[in-house]
C-alpha positions as a Markdown table, in Angstrom:
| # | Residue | x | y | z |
|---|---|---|---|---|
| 1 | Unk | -35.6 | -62.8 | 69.6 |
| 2 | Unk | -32.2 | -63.2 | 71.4 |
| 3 | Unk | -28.4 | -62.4 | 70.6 |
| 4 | Unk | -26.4 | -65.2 | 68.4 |
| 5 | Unk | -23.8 | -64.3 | 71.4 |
| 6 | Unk | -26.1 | -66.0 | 74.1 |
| 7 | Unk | -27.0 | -69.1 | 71.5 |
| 8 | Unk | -25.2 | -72.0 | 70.2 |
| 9 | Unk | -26.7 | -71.0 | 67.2 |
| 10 | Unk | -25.2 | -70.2 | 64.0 |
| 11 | Unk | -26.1 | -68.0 | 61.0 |
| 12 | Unk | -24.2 | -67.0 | 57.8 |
| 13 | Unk | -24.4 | -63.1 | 59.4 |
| 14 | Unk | -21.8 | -64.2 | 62.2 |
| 15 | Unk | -19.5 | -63.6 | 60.5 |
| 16 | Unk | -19.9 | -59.8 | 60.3 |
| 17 | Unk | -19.0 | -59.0 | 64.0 |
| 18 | Unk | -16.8 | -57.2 | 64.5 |
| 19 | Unk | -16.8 | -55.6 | 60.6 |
| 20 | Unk | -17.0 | -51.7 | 60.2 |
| 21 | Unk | -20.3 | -50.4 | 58.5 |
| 22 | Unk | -20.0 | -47.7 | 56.8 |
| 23 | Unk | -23.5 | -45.6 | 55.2 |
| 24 | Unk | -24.0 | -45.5 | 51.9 |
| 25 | Unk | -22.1 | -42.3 | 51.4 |
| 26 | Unk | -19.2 | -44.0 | 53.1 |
| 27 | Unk | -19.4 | -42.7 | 55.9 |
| 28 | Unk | -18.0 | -44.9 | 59.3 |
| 29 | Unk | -21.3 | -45.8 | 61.2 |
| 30 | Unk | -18.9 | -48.2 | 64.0 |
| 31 | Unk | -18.5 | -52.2 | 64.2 |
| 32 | Unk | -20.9 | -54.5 | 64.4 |
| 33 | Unk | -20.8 | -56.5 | 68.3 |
| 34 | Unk | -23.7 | -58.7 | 67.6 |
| 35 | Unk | -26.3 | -59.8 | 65.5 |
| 36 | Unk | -30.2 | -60.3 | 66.6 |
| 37 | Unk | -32.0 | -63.5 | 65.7 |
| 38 | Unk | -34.9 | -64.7 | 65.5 |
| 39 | Unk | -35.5 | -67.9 | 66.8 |
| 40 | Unk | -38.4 | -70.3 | 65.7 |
| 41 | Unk | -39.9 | -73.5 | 66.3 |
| 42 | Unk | -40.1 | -76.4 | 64.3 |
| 43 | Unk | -44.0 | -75.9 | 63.7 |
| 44 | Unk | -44.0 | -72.5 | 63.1 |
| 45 | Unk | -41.1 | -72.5 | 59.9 |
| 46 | Unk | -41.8 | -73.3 | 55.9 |
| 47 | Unk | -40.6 | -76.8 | 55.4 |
| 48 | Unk | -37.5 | -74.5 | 52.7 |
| 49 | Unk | -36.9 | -72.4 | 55.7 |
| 50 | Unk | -34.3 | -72.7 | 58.5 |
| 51 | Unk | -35.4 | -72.4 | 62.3 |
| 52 | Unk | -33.6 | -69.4 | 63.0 |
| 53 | Unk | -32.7 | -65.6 | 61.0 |
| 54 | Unk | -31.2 | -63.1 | 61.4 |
| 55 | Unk | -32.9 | -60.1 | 62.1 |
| 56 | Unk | -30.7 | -57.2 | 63.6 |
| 57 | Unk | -27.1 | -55.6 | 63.5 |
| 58 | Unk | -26.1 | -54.2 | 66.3 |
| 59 | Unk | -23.3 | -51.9 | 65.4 |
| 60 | Unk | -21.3 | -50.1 | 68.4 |
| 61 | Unk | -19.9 | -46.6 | 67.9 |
| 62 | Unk | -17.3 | -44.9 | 70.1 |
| 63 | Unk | -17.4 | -41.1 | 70.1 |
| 64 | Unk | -14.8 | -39.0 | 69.7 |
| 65 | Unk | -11.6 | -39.5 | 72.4 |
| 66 | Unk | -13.2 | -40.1 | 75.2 |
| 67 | Unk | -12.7 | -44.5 | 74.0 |
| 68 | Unk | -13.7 | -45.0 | 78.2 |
| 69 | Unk | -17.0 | -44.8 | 77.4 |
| 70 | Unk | -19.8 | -47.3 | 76.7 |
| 71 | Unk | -20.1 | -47.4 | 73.1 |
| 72 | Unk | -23.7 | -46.2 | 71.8 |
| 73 | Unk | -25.4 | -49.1 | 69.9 |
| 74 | Unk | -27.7 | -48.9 | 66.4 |
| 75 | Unk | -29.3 | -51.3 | 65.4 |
| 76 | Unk | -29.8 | -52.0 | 61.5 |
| 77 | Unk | -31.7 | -54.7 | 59.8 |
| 78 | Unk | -30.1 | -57.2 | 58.3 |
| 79 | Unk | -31.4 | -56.4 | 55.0 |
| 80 | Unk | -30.3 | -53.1 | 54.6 |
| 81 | Unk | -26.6 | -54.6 | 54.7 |
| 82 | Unk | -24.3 | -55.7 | 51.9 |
| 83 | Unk | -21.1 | -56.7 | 52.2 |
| 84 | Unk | -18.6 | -54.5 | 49.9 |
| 85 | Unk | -14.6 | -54.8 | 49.8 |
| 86 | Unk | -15.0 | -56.9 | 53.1 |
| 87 | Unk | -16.7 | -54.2 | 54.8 |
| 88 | Unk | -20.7 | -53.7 | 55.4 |
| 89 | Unk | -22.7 | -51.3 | 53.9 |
| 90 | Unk | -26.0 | -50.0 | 55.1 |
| 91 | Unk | -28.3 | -48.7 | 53.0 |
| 92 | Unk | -29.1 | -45.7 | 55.5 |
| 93 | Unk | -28.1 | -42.3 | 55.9 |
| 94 | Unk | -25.6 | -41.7 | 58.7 |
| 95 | Unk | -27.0 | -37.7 | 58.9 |
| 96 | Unk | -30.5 | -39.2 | 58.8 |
| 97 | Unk | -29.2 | -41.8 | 61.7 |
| 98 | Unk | -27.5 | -38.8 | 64.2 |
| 99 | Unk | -30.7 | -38.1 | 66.0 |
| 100 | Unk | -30.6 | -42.1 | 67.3 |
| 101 | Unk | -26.7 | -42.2 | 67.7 |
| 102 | Unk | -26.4 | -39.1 | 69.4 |
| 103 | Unk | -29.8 | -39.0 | 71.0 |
| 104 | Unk | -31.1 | -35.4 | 69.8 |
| 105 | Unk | -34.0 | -34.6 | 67.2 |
């Protein structure tokens, strides 16, 4: 697995960087900076199925004012994202997600 930003690859989910996800409430969950792929050889696809997939959002969320700060990154999987009213949304929980953004359980 590597990120499409490192690649000259290309997959259909490029095109989401940089879109805000929102959870299925509608709640903002960030942007997403990059998407994960997974890259495969020749021998090891289905003759129907392309070499590389994508696998993983990474969606970047700023907190609060303080905009100075590295963003804290989520990752989502790719197929737990739809694309509504040229926005993404994930089928996830953003109150179920804190504990990862915000590192407490």
């Amino acid at each position: 697995m590597c990120w499409l930003a490192d690649t000259p690859l290309w997959v259909p989910e490029a095109a989401w960087v940089g879109r805000k996800v929102v959870d299925r409430y509608g709640h903002e969950l960030g942007r997403v900076s990059d998407v994960l792929v997974d890259v495969r050889s020749i021998d090891e696809t289905a003759p129907d199925e392309r070499g590389v997939r994508a696998a993983f959002a990474a969606v970047d969320r700023r907190r609060g004012f303080m905009r100075w700060r590295r963003p804290e990154q989520l990752l989502l999987a790719v197929s737990r994202l739809t694309e509504r009213d040229g926005m993404l949304e994930a089928d996830e929980d953003a109150l179920a997600l804190r504990p990862l953004l915000f590192g407490r359980e």
